[in-house]
N, C-alpha and C positions, 0 to 999 in steps of 0.2 A: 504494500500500500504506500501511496504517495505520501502523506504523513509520518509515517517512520520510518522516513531517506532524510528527516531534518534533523539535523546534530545539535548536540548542546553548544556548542561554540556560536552558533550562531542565532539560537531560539531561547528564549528564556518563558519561563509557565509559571505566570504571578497567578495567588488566588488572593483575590479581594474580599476579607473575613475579617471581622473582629473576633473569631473562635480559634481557640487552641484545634489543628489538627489533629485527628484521633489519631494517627500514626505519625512521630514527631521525625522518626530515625528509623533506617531499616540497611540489611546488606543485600546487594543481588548483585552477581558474580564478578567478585566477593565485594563489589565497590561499596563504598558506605555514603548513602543516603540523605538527604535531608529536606524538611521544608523547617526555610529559617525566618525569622519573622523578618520585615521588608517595609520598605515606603515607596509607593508607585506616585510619579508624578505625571499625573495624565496630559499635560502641556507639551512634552517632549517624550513622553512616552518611557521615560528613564527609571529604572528599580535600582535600589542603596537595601544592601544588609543593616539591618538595626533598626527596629520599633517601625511605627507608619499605620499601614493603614491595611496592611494584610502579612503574607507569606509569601516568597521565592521559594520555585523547588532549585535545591542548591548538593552541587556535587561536588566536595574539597576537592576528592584528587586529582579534578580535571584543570582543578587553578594551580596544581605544583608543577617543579619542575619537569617531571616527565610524566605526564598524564597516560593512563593506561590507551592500548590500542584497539582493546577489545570493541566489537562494533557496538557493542551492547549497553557498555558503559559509556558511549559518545551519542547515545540516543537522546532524543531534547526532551523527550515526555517521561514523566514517572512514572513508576510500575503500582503505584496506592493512592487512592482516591484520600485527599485531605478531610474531606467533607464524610462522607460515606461509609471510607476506609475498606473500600473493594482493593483486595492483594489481586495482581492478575502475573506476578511472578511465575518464569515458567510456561504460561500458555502462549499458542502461535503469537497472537495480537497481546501485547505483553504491556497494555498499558490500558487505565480506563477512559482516557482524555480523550476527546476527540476535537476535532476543527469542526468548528463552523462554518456549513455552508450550505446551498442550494439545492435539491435531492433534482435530478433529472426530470422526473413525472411535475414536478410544480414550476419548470423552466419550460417545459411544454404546453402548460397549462396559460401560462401568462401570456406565452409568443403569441396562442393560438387566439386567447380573447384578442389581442391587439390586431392580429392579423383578420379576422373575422369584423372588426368595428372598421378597418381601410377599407375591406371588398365595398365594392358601390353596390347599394340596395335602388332597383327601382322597379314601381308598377311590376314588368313585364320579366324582372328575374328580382324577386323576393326571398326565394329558398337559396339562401348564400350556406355552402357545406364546405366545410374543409378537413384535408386528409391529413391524418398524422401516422406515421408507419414506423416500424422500427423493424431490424431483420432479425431480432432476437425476440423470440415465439416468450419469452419472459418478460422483457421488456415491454410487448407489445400488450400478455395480460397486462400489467401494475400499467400501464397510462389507458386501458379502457374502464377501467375499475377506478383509478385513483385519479385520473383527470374528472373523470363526472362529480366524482366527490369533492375534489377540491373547487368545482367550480360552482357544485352546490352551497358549500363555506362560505365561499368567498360572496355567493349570492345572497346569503342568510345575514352577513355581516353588513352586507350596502343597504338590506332592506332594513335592519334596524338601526343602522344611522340615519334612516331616511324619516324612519319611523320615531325616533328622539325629535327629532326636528318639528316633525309634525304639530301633536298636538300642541306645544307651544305659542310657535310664531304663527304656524298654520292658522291656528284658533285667530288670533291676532288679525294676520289677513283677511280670513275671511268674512269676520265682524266689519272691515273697512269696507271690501267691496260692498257687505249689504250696505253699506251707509254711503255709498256711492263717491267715496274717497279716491282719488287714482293711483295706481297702485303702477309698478316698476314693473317689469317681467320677472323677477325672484318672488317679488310677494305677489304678482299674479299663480305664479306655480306654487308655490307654498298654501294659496286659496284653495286652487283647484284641487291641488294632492290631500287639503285636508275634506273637500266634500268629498273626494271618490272614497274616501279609508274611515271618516266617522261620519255616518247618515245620520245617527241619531242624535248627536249634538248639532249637526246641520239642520236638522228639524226642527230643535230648542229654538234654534239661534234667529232661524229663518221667524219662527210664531212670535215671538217677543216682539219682530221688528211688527208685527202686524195687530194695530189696535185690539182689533176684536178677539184675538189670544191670545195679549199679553198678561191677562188677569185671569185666564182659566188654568187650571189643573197640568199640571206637565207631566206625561207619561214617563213612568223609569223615576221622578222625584216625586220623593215622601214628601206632602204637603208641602210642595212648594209650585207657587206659577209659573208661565213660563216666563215672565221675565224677571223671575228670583234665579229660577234656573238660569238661565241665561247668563246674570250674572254672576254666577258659583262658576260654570265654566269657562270666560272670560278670567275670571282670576285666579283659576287652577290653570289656563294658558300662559298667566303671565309668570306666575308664582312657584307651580308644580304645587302638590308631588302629582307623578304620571304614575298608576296604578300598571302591574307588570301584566296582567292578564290582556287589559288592551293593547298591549303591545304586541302579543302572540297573535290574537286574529290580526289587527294591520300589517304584523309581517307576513303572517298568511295569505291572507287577499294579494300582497304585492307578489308574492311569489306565485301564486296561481294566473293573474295578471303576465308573467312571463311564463308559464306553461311549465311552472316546476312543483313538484308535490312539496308541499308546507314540510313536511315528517322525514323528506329525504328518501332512502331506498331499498329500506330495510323491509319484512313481512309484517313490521308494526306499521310503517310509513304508509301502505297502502290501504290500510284499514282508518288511520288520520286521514288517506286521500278522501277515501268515500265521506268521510261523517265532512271537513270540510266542502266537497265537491255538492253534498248534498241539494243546495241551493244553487248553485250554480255548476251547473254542466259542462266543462270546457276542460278538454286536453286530457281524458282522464288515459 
C-alpha cells in the first residue's frame, strides 16, 4: 500500500489530545517506541517535543547517530493506536493509522452529478442518462450499490437544508407576498417552497388575511382563531423552535418531488414508500 512506502524521516503522526495515550512506550523489532507529549503549531505546521497541545509519535533511534536500517523501523506510522490502543504488531498492515482521503465510488458519484447538471436538458431530449463503467466486475458492484446510496445522502442532506430554511424565512415571505409586499427572487422562492411543503399553515395564513375568517375557529389550533393562529406561526417563523417531525414529511415530499423514496432502499424503505406515496401516486 501507498501509505506505508512513507518513512519516518520524512512524515511525522501528531495526535491532537489532551489525554494521556493508553500505550505511552512499546518495542517492535526490537526499536523502542514512543508517543511523547508535543506542541503543534498549526500556522506553519511545525511539532517541538515538550508539553503543547497533544502527542508526537517519536522514535529515538532514528534521531542517533546510526539509525537502524530495518525497513520496518523507518516506517512513519505506529504500530498502537494512542486513543484506542489497537496493537497491530506483526500483522501484514502493521499499523492502525490510516490517511485521509476520497474512497473511488464517492469520486464517481460527485463527477457524475456534475456531469449530468452540464448535459443540456431540453423539450425534445429530457431523459439525460449517463454511463459509469468500470472493468472490474467489483468495482463495478460497490458504484451501483454505493453510488445510488451516496446520492440518496447526499439528496437527504440538501432536502433538509432546504427544509431549515423553510419554515423560517419561508413563513416570513410568504406573509409578505399575501400583503402584496414585492418580494426579490430569493424570497419569491422561499414563498413558493414554503406553500408547496406547508398547506396547512398556508391555509392559516391565507384565512387570517380574509375578514370573514379571521375570527373563526382555526383547524389543527386548540381555541385559537385564525388570526391568533396566524400569529403563533409568524412568530415560531421568526423565532423557532421548528418541531423535528415537520421536518420529516417536508423532506419527504421534497424527495418524492425528485422521484426518490423518502426511506431510501432498504425492504423497510418500501413499505415508508407506500404509507408516504399513499396520497400521492408518483414514481413508485
Amino acid at each position: 500500500m501507498a501509505l506505508l512506502d512513507r518513512e519516518y524521516r520524512n512524515y511525522a503522526v501528531f495526535w491532537p489530545s489532551n489525554r494521556a495515550p493508553l500505550t505511552a512506550q512499546w518495542d517492535q523489532v526490537p526499536t523502542r517506541r514512543h508517543w511523547r507529549p508535543a506542541n503543534l503549531l498549526p500556522a506553519d505546521g511545525s511539532a517541538t517535543l515538550g508539553g503543547g497541545n497533544g502527542y508526537l509519535y517519536h522514535v529515538p533511534a532514528m534521531h542517533g547517530p546510526n539509525p537502524p536500517n530495518d525497513d520496518r523501523a523507518r516506517q512513519a506510522y505506529p504500530a498502537i493506536c494512542p486513543r484506542c490502543d489497537e496493537d497491530r504488531r506483526g500483522r501484514r498492515l502493521d499499523t492502525p493509522i490510516r490517511v485521509m482521503r476520497t474512497g473511488f465510488q464517492k469520486i464517481a458519484q460527485v463527477l457524475s452529478d456534475a456531469l449530468l447538471r452540464q448535459i443540456p436538458q431540453t423539450a425534445q431530449h429530457s431523459n439525460r442518462k449517463l454511463v459509469v463503467f468500470s472493468d472490474s466486475r467489483q468495482d463495478a458492484a460497490k458504484l451501483s450499490a454505493g453510488m445510488r446510496f451516496a446520492h440518496y445522502r447526499d439528496a437527504l442532506r440538501q432536502s433538509l437544508a432546504q427544509a431549515i430554511r423553510t419554515p423560517g424565512r419561508g413563513t416570513l415571505a410568504f406573509q409578505a407576498q399575501l400583503a402584496g409586499q414585492p418580494l426579490d427572487d430569493e424570497r419569491r422562492r422561499l414563498a413558493a417552497d414554503f406553500a408547496a411543503t406547508h398547506p396547512a399553515e398556508v391555509a392559516i395564513l391565507s384565512g387570517a388575511a380574509l375578514p370573514a375568517l379571521a375570527n373563526l375557529p382555526a383547524p389543527g389550533f386548540v381555541n385559537l382563531t385564525y388570526a391568533q393562529a396566524a400569529q403563533q406561526i409568524l412568530q415560531r417563523g421568526e423565532n423557532g423552535p421548528f418541531e423535528l417531525p415537520r421536518f420529516t414529511v417536508d423532506i419527504a415530499a421534497r424527495l418524492l418531488v425528485r422521484g426518490m423514496n423518502p426511506g431510501g432502499f432498504s425492504g423497510i424503505a418500501k413499505q415508508v414508500l407506500i404509507w408516504y406515496l399513499a396520497p400521492v401516486p408518483r414514481h413508485i
